[in-house]
N, C-alpha and C positions, 0 to 999 in steps of 0.2 A: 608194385608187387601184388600179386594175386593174395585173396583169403585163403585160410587155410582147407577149407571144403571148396574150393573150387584146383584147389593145385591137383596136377595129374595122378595118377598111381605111381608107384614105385615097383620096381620088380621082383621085390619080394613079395609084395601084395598083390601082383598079377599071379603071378606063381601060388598064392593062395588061393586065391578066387575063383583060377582055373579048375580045380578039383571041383568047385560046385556047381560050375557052367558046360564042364567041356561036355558036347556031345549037343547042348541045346542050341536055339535058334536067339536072334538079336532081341525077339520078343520077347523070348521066354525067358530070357537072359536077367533083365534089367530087371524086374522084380525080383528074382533070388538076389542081385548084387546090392539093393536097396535094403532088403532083409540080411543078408551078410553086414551092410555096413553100420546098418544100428544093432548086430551085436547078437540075432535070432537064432543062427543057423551055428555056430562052431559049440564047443563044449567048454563051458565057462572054467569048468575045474583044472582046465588046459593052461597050466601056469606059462607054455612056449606060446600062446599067440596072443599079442599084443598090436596096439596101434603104434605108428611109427610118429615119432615125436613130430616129423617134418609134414610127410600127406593127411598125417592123420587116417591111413587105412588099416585096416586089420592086416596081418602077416603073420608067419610062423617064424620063431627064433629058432635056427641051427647052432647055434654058439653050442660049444660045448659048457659052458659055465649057465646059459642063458643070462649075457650081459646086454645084447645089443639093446642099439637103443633106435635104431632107424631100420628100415627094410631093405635099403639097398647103400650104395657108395654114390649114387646122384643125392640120397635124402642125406646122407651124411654131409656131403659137404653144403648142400641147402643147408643142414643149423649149423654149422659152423660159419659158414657165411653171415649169417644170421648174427649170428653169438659176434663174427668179428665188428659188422656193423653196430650195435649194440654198446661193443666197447669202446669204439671210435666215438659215441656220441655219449658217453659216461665221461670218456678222460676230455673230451673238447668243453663240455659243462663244468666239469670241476677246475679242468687247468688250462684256461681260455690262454691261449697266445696271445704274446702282449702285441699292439699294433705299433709297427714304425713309424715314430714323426716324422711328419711332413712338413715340408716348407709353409704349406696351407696354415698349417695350426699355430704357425705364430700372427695370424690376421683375425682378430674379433671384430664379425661381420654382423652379429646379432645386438649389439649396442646402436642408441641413438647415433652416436657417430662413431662408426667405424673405424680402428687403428691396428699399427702393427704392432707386435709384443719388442723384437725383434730388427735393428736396422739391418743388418745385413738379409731376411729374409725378404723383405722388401724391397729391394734394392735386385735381390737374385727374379724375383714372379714377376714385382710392379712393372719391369721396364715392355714386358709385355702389353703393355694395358692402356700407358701413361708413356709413352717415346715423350722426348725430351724434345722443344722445336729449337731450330735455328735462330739467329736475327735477320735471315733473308727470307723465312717460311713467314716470322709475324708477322714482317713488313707485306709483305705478298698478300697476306689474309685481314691486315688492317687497310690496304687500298683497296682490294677488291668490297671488301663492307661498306669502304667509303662510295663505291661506285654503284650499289646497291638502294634500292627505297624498298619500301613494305612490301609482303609476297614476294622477295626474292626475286624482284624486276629492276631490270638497269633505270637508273633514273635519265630522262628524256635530257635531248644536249641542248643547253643555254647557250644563244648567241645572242652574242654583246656589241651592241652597236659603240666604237668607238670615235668614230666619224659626227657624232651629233646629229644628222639627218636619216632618214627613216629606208632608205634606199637597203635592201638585201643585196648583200656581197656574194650570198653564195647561187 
């Protein structure tokens, strides 16, 4: 969101401005609209022109009661926008929604050793994590270890002379 001195005009306050501008050049312009907006050029005892809550520009109030409070119906709904965000973040501070448990929150992961609160939520996450092996997976991954030496290299194959004599069979 922009600051409020840099938010555009409103069209109440072009429709002001324009009485002090119309006829001159972009040049000559911009220093009457600088003196216009700190407040120089209008007549202070002019209880109808005001700044609009939203641009913050000078403008002239038509209301018959002189109520308004913005220059135009874009600045009006700018504070109200305003105003609804505002309360959006009053009533989220004060009456925070409560958060829904999760299966998560029955596992304390911040202890030296880790557990669940909970069997059944463990049972529903863990199997993810921790699959359960077969008795044909052990077996499979305790001979292959068997067939293994250090660095994860096949250990070299022993032949065994049964014959007593030194002679290679193969």
């Amino acid at each position: 969101m922009t600051a409020k001195k840099d938010r555009d005009y409103g069209k109440g306050a072009i429709e002001f401005a324009q009485q002090y501008i119309n006829g001159l050049s972009m040049a000559e312009a911009l220093p009457v609209l600088q003196a216009l907006n700190r407040g120089e050029l209008h007549d202070r005892s002019d209880k109808r022109i005001k700044r609009c809550e939203f641009c913050e520009h000078l403008w002239r109030d038509d209301s018959l009661r002189n109520t308004k409070r913005t220059c135009s119906n874009e600045c009006k709904t700018g504070v109200k926008t305003l105003q609804r965000r505002q309360q959006r973040a009053d009533d989220a501070l004060l009456n925070p929604k409560p958060r829904k448990h999760t299966l998560m929150d029955d596992y304390i992961w911040w202890l030296e050793y880790p557990f669940w609160i909970h069997e059944y939520s463990m049972i529903k996450i863990g199997w993810k994590f921790e699959r359960p092996s077969g008795v044909a997976l052990m077996d499979y991954v305790e001979t292959s270890r068997e067939r293994m030496c250090e660095g994860n290299r096949k250990k070299p194959k022993r032949h065994v002379n049964y014959h007593g004599d030194d002679r290679d069979l193969f």
